[in-house]
C-alpha positions, 0 to 999 in steps of 0.5 A: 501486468501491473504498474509501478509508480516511481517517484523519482528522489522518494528514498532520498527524501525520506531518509532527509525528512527523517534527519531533519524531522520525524515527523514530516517523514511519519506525515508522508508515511501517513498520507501514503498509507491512506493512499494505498488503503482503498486497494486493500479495501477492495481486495479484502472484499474481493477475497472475503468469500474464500473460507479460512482467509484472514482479510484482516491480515491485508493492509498498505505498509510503507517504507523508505523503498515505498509502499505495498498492499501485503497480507501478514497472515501465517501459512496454516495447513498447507492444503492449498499450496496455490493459495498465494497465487489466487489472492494475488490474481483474485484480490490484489491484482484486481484490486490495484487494477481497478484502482489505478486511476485514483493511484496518482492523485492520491500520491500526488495529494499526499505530498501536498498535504505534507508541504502544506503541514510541515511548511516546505 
């Protein structure tokens, strides 16, 4: 099973960056995304060699309820109906799993780079 990470106030704080200034909240909006992009790396290479994937449809997207690894791509034919169910147990799954270490240290750095640019 796959873990989850929670910060406690994460919501909070960014709905008070967003009142107070933009772009504090797109900074940490930043440094998240380049939190959770190594994981979509990994998964796009691990699901590089099934025909018909569009890797470059896995990418990290954040928000205020927090960040995600998704793919964007379109359903096309229909043929596979377990092919949601492969990427996750093949590609994103592995994927956060192998990079579960390097997940809270980069969550960690991403605040820091934010206190240290925006002056908190």
């Amino acid at each position: 099973m796959a873990e989850t990470i929670r910060v406690k106030g994460y919501r909070e704080a960014a709905r008070a960056l967003q009142r107070v200034n933009k772009g504090a909240k797109l900074a940490l909006y930043a440094g998240l995304r380049d939190a959770a992009d190594p994981i979509a790396q990994d998964a796009r290479s691990r699901l590089s060699g099934y025909q018909g994937i569009k890797t470059s449809s896995i990418r990290p997207r954040v928000g205020v309820r927090g960040v995600y690894i998704t793919q964007g791509a379109k359903k096309t034919s229909g043929l596979r109906p377990d092919f949601g169910s492969l990427q996750m147990r093949v590609g994103l799954l592995p994927a956060a799993y192998s990079r579960q270490d390097d997940i809270v240290a980069k969550v960690e750095e991403a605040f820091l780079l934010l206190t240290k640019t925006q002056g908190f």
